[in-house]
Backbone atoms as SQL, in Angstrom:
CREATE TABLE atoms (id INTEGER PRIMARY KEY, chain TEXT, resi INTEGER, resn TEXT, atom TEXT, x REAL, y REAL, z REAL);
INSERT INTO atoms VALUES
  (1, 'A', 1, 'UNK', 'N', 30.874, 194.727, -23.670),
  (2, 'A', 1, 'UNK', 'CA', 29.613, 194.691, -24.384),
  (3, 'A', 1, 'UNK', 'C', 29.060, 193.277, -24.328),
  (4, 'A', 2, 'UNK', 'N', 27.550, 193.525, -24.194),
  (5, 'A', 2, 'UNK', 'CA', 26.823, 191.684, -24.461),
  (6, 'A', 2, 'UNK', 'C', 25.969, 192.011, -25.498),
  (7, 'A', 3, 'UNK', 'N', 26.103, 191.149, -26.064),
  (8, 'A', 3, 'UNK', 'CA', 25.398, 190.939, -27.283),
  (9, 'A', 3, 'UNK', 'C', 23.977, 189.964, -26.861),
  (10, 'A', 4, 'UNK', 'N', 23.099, 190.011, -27.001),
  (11, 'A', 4, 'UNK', 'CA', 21.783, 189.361, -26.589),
  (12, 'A', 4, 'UNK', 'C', 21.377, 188.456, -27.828),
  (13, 'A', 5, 'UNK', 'N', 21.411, 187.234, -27.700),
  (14, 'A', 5, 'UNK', 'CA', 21.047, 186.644, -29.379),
  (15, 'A', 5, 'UNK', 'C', 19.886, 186.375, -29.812),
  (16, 'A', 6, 'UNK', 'N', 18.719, 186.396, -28.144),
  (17, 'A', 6, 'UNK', 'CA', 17.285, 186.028, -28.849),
  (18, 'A', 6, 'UNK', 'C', 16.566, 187.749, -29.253),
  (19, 'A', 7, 'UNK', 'N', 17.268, 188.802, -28.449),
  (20, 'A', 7, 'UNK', 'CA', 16.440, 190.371, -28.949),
  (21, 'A', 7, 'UNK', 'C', 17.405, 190.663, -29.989),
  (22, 'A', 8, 'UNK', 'N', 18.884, 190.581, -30.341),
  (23, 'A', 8, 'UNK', 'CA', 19.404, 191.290, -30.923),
  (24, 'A', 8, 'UNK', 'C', 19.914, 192.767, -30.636),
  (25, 'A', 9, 'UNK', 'N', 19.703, 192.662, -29.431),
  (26, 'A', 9, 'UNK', 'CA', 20.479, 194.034, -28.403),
  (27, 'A', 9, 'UNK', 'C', 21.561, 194.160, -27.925),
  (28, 'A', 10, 'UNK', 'N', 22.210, 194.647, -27.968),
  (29, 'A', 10, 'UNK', 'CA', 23.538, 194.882, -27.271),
  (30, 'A', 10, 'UNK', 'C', 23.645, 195.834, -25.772),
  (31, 'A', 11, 'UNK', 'N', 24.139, 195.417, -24.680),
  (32, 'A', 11, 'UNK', 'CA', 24.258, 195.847, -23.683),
  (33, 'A', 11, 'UNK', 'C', 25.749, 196.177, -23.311),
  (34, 'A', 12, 'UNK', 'N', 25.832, 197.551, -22.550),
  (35, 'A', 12, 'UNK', 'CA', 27.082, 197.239, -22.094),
  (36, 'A', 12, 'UNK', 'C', 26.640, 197.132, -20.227),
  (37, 'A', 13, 'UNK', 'N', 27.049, 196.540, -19.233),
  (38, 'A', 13, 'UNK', 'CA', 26.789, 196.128, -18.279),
  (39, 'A', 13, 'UNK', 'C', 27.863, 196.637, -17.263),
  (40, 'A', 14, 'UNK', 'N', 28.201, 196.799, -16.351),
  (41, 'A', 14, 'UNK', 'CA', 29.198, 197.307, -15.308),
  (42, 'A', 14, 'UNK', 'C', 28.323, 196.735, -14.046),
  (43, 'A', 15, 'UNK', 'N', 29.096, 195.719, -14.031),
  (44, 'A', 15, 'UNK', 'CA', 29.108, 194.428, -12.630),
  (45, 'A', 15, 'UNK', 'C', 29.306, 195.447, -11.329),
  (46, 'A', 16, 'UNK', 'N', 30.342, 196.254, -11.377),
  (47, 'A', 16, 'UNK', 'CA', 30.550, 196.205, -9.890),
  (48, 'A', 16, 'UNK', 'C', 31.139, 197.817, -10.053),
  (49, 'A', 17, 'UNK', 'N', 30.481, 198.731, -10.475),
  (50, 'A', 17, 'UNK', 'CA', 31.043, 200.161, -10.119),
  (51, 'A', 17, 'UNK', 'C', 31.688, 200.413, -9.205),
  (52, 'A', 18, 'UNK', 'N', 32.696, 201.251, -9.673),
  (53, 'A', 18, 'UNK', 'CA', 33.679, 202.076, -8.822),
  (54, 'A', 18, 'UNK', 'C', 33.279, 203.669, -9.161),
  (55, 'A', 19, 'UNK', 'N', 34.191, 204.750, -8.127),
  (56, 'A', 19, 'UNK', 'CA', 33.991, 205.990, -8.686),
  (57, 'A', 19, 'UNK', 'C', 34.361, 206.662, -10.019),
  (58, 'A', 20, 'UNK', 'N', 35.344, 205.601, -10.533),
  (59, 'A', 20, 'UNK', 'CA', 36.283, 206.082, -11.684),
  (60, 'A', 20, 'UNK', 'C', 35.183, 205.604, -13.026),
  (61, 'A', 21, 'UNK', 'N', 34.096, 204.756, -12.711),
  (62, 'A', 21, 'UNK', 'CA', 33.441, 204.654, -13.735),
  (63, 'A', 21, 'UNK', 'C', 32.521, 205.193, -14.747),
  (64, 'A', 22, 'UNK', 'N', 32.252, 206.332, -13.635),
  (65, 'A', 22, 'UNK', 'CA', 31.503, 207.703, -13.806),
  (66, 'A', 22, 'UNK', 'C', 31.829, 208.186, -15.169),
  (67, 'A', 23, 'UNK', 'N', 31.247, 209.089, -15.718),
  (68, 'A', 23, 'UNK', 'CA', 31.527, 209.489, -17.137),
  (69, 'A', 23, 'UNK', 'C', 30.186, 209.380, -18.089),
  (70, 'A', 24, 'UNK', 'N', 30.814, 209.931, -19.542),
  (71, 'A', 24, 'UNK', 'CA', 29.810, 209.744, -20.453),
  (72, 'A', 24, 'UNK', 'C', 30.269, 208.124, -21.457),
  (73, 'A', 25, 'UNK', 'N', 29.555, 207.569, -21.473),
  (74, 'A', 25, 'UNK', 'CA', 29.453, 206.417, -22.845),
  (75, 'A', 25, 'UNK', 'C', 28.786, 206.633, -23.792),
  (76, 'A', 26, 'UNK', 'N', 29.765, 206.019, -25.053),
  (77, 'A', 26, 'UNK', 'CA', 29.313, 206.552, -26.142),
  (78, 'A', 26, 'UNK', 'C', 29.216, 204.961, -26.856),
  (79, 'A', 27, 'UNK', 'N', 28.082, 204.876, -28.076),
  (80, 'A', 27, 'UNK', 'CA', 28.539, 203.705, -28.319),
  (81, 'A', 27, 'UNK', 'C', 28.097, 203.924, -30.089),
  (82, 'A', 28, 'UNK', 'N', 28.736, 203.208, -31.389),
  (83, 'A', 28, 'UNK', 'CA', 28.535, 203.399, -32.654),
  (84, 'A', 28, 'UNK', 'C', 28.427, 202.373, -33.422),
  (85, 'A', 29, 'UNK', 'N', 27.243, 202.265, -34.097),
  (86, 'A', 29, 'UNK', 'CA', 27.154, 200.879, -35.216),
  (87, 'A', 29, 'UNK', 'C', 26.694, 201.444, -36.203),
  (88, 'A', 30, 'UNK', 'N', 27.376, 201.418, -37.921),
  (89, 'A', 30, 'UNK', 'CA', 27.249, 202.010, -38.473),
  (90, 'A', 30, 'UNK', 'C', 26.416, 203.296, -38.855),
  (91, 'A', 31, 'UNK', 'N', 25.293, 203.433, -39.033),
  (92, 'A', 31, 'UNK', 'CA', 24.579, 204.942, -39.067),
  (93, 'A', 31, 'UNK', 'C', 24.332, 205.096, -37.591),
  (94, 'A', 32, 'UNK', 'N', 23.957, 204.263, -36.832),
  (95, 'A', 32, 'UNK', 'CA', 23.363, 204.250, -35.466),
  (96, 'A', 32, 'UNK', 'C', 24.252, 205.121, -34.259),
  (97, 'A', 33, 'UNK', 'N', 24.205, 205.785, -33.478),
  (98, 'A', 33, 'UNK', 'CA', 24.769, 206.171, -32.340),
  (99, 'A', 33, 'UNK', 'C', 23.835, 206.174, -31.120),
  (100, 'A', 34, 'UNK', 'N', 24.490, 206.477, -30.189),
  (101, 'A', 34, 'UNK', 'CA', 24.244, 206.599, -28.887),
  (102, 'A', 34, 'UNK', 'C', 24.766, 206.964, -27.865),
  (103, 'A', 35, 'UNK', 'N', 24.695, 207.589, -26.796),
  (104, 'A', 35, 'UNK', 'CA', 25.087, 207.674, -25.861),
  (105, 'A', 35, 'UNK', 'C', 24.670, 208.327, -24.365),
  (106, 'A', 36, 'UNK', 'N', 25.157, 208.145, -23.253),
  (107, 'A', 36, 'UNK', 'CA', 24.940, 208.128, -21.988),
  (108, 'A', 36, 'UNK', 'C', 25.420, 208.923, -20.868),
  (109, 'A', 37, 'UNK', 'N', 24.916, 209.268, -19.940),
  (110, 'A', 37, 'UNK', 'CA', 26.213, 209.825, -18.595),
  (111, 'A', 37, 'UNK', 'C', 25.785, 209.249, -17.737),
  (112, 'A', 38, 'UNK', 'N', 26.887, 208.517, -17.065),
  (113, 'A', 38, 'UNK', 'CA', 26.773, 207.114, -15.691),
  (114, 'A', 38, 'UNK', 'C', 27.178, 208.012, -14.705),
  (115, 'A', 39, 'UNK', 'N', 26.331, 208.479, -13.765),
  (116, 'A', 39, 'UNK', 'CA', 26.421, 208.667, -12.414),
  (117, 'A', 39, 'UNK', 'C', 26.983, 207.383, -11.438),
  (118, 'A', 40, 'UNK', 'N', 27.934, 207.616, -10.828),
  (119, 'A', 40, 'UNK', 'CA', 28.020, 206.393, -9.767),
  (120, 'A', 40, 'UNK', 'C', 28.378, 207.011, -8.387),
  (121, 'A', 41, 'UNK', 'N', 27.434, 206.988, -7.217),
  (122, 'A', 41, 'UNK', 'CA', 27.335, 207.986, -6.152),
  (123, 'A', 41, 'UNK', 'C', 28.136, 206.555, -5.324),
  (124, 'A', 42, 'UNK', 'N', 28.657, 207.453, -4.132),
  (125, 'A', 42, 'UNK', 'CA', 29.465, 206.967, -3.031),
  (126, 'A', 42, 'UNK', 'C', 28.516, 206.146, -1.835),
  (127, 'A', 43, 'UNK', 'N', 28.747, 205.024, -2.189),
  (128, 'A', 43, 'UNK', 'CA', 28.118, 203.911, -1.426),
  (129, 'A', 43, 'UNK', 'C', 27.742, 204.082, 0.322),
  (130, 'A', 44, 'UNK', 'N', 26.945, 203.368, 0.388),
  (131, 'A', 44, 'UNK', 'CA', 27.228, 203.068, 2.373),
  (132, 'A', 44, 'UNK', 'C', 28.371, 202.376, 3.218),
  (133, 'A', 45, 'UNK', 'N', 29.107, 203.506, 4.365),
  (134, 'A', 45, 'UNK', 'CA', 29.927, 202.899, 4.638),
  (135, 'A', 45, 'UNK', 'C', 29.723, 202.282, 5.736),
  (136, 'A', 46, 'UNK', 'N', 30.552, 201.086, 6.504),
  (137, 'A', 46, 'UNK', 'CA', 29.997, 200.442, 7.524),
  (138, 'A', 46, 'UNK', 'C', 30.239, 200.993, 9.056),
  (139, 'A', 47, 'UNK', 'N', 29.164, 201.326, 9.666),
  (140, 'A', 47, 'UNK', 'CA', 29.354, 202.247, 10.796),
  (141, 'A', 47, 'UNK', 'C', 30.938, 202.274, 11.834),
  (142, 'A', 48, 'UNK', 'N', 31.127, 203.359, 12.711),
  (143, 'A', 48, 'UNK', 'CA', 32.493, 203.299, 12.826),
  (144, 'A', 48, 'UNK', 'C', 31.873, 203.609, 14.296),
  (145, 'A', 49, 'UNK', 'N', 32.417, 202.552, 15.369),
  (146, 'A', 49, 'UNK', 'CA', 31.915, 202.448, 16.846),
  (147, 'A', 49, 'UNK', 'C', 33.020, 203.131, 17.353),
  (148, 'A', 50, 'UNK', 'N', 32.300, 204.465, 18.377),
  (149, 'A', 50, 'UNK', 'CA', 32.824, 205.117, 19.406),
  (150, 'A', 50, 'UNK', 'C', 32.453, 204.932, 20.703),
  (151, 'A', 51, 'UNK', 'N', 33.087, 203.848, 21.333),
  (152, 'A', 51, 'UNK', 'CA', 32.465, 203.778, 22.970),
  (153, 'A', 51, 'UNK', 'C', 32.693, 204.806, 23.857),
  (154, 'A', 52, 'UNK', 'N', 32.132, 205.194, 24.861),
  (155, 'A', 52, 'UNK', 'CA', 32.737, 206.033, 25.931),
  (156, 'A', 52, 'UNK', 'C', 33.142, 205.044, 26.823),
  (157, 'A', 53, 'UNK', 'N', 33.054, 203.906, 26.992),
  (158, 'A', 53, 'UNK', 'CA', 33.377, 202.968, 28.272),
  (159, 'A', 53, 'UNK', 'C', 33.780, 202.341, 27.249),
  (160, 'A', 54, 'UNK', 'N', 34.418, 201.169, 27.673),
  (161, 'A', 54, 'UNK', 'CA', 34.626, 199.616, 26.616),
  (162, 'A', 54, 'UNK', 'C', 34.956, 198.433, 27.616),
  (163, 'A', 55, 'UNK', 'N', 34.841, 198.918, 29.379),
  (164, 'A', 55, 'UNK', 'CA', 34.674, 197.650, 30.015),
  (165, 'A', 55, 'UNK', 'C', 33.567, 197.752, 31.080),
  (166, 'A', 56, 'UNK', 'N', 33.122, 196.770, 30.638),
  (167, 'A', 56, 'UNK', 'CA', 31.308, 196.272, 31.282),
  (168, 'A', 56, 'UNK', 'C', 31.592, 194.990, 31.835),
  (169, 'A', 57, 'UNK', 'N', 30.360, 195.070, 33.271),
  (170, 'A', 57, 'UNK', 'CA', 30.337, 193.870, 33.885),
  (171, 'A', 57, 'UNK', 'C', 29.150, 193.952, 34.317),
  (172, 'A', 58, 'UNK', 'N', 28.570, 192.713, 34.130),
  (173, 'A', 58, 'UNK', 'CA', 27.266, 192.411, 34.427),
  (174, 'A', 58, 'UNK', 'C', 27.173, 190.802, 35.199),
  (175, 'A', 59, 'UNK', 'N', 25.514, 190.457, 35.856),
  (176, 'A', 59, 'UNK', 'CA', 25.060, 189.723, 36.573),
  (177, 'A', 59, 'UNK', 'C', 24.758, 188.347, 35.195),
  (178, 'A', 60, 'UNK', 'N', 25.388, 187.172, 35.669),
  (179, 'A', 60, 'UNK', 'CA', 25.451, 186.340, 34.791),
  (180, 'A', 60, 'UNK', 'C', 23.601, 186.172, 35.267),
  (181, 'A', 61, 'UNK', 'N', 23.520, 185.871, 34.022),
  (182, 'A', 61, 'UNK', 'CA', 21.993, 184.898, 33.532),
  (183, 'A', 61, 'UNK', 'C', 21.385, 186.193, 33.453),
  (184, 'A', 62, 'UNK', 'N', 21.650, 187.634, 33.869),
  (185, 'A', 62, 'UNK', 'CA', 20.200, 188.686, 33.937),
  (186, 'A', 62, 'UNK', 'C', 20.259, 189.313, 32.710),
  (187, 'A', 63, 'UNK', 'N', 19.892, 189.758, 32.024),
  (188, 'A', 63, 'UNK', 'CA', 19.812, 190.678, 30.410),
  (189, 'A', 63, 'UNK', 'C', 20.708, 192.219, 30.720),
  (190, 'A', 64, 'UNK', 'N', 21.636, 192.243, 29.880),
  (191, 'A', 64, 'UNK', 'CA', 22.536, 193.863, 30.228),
  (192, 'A', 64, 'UNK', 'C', 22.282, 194.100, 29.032),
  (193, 'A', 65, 'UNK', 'N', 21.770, 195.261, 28.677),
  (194, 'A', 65, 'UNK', 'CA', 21.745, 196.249, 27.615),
  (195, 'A', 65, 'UNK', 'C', 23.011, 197.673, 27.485),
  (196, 'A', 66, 'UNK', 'N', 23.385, 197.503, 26.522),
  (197, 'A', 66, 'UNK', 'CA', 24.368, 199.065, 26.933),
  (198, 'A', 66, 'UNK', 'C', 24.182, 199.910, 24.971),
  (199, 'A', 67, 'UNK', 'N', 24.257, 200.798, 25.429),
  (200, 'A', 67, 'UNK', 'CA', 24.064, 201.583, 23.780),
  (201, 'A', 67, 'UNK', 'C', 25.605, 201.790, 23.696),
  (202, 'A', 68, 'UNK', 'N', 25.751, 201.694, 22.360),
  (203, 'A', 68, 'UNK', 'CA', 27.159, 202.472, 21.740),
  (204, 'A', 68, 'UNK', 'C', 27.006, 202.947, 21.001),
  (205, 'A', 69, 'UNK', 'N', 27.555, 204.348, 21.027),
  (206, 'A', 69, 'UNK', 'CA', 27.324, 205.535, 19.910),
  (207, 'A', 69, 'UNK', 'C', 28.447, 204.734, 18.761),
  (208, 'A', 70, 'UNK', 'N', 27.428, 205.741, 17.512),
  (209, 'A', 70, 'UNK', 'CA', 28.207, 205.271, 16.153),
  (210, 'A', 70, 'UNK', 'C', 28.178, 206.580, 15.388),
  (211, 'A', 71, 'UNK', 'N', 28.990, 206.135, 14.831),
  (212, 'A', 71, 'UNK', 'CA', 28.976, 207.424, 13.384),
  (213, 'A', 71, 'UNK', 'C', 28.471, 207.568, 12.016);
């Protein structure tokens, strides 16, 4: 929890979600309640290279382009 001292708000904050963080939050100050449900969806993963070739030879100084499939 953060406590805010110039509004007088309280936050709760989650820096760096994981999947396990998911759930409902609940939070209680005397008469007061509240609460929440934190979705936390499965991030971007970093592409995973499938070559069909993986040895290339080219003309020094001329521009070689080659595509590689990804997933």
């Amino acid at each position: 929890m953060k406590f805010d001292e110039n509004t007088g708000k309280q936050q709760l904050i989650i820096k760096s979600a994981v999947m396990e963080d998911a759930g409902e939050y609940m939070a209680k100050a005397k008469d007061c309640k509240t609460s929440c449900r934190v979705t936390v969806l499965e991030g971007e993963k970093k592409p995973e290279l499938s070559p069909d070739k993986t040895d290339f030879q080219a003309d020094v100084g001329r521009p070689f382009t080659i595509e590689i499939p990804y997933k």
